[in-house]
Residue, then its C-alpha position, 0 to 999 in steps of 0.5 A: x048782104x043777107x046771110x042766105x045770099x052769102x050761101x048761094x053759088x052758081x045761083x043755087x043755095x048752098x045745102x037745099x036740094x029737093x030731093x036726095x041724090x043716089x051714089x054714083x054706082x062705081x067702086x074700086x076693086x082690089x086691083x084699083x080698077x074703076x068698076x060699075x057696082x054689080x058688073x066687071x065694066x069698067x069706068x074707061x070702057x064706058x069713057x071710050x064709048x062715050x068718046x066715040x059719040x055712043x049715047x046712053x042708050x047705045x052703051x046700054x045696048x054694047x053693055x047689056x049688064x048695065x042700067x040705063x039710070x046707071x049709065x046716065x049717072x056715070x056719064x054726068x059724073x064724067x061730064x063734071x069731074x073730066x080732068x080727074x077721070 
C-alpha cells in the first residue's frame, strides 16, 4: 500500500486541508464556565436552544451579541464532540 493511502481517514488525507481553519470562539473563564469569546453567553445556554430546535439564525436572534459565523462554529463543534459537551 502506497505511503499516501496509509494516511488517508474517512477518505480525506491526513494533514492536507485547503484552507486554515479559525479557533472555536469559546474560553473558559475563571469560574470554568464555558464561555463565547468576547461575550457572557455561555456554551450550555447556546446547547438548550439548539436542543430546543432553534436554528443558528434564532439563536443569533435570542443572542443578539453573538455572531452568526460564531454560532455555526460552535454548534458544528457541538455536533462532533456531543459526548464531551
Amino acid at each position: 500500500m502506497p505511503a499516501f493511502a496509509r494516511r488517508v481517514r474517512a477518505g480525506y488525507p491526513v494533514g492536507v486541508q485547503a484552507f486554515g481553519l479559525p479557533p472555536i470562539p469559546l474560553h473558559e473563564d475563571e469560574h470554568g464556565v464555558i464561555r463565547f469569546v468576547g461575550s457572557r453567553v455561555t456554551l450550555d445556554s447556546l446547547v438548550a436552544l439548539f436542543d430546543r430546535g432553534a436554528t443558528a439564525e434564532e439563536i443569533v436572534q435570542s443572542l443578539p451579541t453573538l455572531v452568526l459565523g460564531d454560532v455555526y462554529a460552535v454548534l458544528s463543534y457541538v455536533l462532533v464532540h456531543r459526548p464531551e459537551v
